[in-house]
N, C-alpha and C positions, 0 to 999 in steps of 0.2 A: 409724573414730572418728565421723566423720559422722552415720553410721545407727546408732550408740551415745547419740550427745546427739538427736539426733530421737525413738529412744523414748522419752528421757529426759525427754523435752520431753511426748511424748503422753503418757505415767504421768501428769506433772506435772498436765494440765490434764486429763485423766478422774477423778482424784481430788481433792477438794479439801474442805477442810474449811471445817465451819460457820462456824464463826471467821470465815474467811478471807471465805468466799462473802457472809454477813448482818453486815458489818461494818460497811455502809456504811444496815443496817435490815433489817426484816423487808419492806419493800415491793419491795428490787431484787430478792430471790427471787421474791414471787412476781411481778416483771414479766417475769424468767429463763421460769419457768413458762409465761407467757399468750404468749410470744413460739413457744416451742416447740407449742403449742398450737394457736394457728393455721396453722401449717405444716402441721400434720399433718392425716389427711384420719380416720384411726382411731387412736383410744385405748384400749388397753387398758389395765387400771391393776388391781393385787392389794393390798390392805392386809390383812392378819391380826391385827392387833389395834384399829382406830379406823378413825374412816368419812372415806375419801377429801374431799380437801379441796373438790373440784368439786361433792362432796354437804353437804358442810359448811353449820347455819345460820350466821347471826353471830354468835349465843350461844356458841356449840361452837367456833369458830374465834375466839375471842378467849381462851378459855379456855385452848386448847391452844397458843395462840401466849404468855399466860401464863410457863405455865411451861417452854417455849423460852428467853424472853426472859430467864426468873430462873435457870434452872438453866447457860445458858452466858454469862450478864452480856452480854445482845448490847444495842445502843442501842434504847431504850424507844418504838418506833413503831409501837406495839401497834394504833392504831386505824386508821394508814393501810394499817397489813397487811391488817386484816380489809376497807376499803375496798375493796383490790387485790385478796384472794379471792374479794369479792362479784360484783365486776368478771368476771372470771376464768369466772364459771358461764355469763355473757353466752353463753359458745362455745357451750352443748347447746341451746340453739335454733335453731342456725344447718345450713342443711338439708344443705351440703356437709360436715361431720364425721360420724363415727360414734364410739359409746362401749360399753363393753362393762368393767362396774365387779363383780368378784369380792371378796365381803368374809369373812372368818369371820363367824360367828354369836357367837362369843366378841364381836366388836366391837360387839354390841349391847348387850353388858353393863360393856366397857369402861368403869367413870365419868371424866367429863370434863366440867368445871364442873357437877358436882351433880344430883341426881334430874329436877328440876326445864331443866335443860336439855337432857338425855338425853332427856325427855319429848319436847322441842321438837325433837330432833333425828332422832329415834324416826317422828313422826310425817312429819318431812321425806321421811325414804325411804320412807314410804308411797305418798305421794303422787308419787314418782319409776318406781315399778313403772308399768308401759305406756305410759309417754312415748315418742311417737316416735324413734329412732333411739337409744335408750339402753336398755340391758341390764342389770338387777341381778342377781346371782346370790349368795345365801347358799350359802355350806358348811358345811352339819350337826356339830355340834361331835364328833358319833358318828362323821362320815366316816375313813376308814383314809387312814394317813398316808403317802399314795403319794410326794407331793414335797413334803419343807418347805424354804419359802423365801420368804425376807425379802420384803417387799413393796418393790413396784417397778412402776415406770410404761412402757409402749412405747408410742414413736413409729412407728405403721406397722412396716414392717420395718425402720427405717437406726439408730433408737436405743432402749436402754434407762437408764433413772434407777433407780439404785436407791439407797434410805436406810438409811445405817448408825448406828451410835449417834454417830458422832464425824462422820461425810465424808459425803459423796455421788458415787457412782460414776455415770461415764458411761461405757456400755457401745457400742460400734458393728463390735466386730469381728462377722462376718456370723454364724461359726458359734456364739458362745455367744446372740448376739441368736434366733439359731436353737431353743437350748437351752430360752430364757427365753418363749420361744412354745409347745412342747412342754408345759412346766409349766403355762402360762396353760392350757393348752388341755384340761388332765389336770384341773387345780382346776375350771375351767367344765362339765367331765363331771360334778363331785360335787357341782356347785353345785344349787341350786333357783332357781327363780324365778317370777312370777305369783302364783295365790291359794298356793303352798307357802313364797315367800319371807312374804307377807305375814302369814301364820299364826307364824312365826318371830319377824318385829316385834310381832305384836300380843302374844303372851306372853310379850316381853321388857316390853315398854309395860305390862300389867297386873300383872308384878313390880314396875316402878319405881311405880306407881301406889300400892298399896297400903301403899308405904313414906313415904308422902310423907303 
């Protein structure tokens, strides 16, 4: 009975939902975030539809925190959030981390707060391709779809985050954290990056441009 309410107990706290987690704002999330962050020595992180939050300007992360805020009625501390992401990017200059950020190419066309933000946000990851110690890699919307899977964040090897429509999973058993390494590592074989990522943004950049 014991080892019954123990994993009852881990279920409990690997899953949890938004509700529960941004209850108390959107800024405990992300200080949850910048805590696990620093711990960690490599980040890997997949998002398949929008551009990770660490790439995020403040334009783009106010927008998406937006309609967070309206679509699950969380308390309205929209501006301290984005303060906290801003915060939060402090980490990729710091010489002991490493990053390694796989996005679709679809996320280049995602809109999220308007042409004119996507511009601003467009050009961001421009200007992210050959930074020291961080990695972008586009996947070609052409690429074959070896493993689809939700986006999700790793910590080193001990954890994975991954975001659902409703929860947030924390992953630390060894062999699926195993699993979700194998995928990182099959999407980053398909990925581009250097002047082929940038060639990617800039013809996303010159659709949004000419519509504006």
């Amino acid at each position: 009975m014991n080892d019954l309410l123990a994993s009852l107990h881990n279920i409990d706290a690997a899953y949890i939902e938004y509700r529960r987690m941004l209850s108390a704002g959107l800024k405990r999330g992300q200080q949850l975030y910048a805590k696990l962050e620093a711990e960690a020595k490599l980040i890997r992180n997949h998002e398949p539809q929008i551009i990770p939050g660490l790439l995020q300007t403040a334009e783009y992360a106010e927008a998406k925190f937006r309609s967070v805020v309206e679509f699950f009625r969380l308390p309205n501390d929209i501006d301290e959030g984005v303060s906290r992401r801003m915060a939060r990017q402090n980490i990729l200059y710091e010489r002991d981390h490493r990053f390694h950020f796989i996005i679709s190419e679809r996320s280049l066309y995602t809109t999220v707060g308007g042409d004119e933000v996507m511009l601003g946000q467009l050009d961001r990851l421009q200007s992210m391709i050959g930074m020291p110690r961080v990695t972008l890699g586009i996947v070609p919307l052409t690429a074959e779809a070896i493993v689809v899977v939700e986006n999700f964040m790793m910590f080193d090897d001990r954890m994975v985050k991954v975001e659902g429509h409703t929860a947030e999973l924390t992953i630390t058993q060894p062999r699926e954290i195993a699993l979700y390494g194998k995928a990182f590592d099959v999407l980053a074989g398909q990925a581009v990056t250097g002047r082929a990522a940038r060639d990617l943004i800039t013809a996303a950049m010159a659709r949004r441009g000419s519509s504006l």
